[in-house]
C-alpha positions as CSV (number, residue, x, y, z in Angstrom):
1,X,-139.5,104.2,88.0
2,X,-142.1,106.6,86.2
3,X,-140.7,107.8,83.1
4,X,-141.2,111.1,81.9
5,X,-142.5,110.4,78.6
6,X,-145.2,108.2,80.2
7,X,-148.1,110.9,78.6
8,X,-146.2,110.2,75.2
9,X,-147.0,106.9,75.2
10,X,-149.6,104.9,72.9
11,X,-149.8,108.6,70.8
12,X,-148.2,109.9,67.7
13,X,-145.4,111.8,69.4
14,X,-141.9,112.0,67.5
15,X,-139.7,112.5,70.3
16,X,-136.8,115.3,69.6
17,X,-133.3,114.0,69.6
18,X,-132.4,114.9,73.2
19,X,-135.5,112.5,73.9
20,X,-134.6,109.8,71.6
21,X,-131.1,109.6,74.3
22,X,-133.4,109.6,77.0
23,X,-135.9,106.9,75.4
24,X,-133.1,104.6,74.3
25,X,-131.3,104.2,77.7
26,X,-135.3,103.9,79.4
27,X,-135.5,100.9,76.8
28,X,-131.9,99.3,77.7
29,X,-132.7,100.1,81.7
30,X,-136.3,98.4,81.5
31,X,-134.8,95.4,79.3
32,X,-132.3,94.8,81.9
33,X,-134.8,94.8,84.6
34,X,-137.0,92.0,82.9
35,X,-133.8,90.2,82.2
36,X,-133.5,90.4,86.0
37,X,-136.8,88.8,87.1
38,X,-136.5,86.7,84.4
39,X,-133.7,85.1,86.2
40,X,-135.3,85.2,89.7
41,X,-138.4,84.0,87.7
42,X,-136.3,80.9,86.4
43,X,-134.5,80.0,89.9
44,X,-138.3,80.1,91.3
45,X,-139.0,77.9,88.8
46,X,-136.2,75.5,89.5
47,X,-137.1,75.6,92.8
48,X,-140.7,74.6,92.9
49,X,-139.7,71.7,90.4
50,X,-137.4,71.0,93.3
51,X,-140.1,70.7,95.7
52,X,-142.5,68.5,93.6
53,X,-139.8,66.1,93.0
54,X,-139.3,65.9,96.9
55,X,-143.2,65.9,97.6
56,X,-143.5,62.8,94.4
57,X,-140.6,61.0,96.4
58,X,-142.7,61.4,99.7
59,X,-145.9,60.2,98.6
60,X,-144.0,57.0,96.8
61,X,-142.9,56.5,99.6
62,X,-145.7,56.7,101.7
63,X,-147.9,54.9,99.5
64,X,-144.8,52.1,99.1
65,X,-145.2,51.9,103.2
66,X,-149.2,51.5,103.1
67,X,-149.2,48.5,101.2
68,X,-147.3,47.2,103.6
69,X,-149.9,47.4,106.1
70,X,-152.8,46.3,103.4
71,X,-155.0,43.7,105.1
72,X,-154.2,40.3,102.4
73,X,-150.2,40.3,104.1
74,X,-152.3,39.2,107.5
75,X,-153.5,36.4,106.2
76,X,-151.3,33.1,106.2
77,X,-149.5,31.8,103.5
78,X,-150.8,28.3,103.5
79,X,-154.2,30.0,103.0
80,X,-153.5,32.2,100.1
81,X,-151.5,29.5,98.9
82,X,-154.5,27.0,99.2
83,X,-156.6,30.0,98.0
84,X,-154.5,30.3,94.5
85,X,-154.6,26.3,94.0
86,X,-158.1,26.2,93.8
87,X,-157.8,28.6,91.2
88,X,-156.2,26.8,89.2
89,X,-157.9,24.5,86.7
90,X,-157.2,20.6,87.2
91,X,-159.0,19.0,84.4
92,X,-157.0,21.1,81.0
93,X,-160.7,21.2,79.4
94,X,-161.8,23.2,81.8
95,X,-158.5,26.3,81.1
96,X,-159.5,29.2,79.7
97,X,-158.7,29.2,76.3
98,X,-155.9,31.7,74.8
């Protein structure tokens, strides 16, 4: 809402004491407002933190399910596990030293 004193403003008015009535409740009116989208603000806010939680849970999951379909669970245990045995060091002067 346009307020009356609108060419007033940024000068060095001094309002007479009719206007002051009129400037005070224009303050409490436009403080009330911004309180109000400052609660819609905040329940936007909740809401979008509401959605990234749900699209974080999606991609986990999704990227849980991909590894599931990773090439290395095609091949055979015995080969992996035959794979891994040769890795490990038979004579102890040959394991890496910790």
């Amino acid at each position: 809402m346009p307020s009356p004193f609108s060419s007033r403003l940024d000068t060095n008015y001094r309002p007479t004491n009719d206007e002051i009535l009129a400037i005070q409740e224009k303050v409490v009116s436009d403080t009330n407002a911004a309180q109000q989208v400052d609660k819609q603000v905040q329940s936007i806010l909740e809401s979008i933190a509401g959605l990234i939680l749900a699209r974080d849970e999606r991609i986990s999951s999704a990227k849980k399910h991909a590894a599931l379909l990773h090439p290395i669970r095609k091949v055979p245990e015995d080969i992996l596990s035959a794979i891994f045995h040769r890795c490990i060091p038979h004579n102890p002067s040959d394991a890496p030293v910790t």
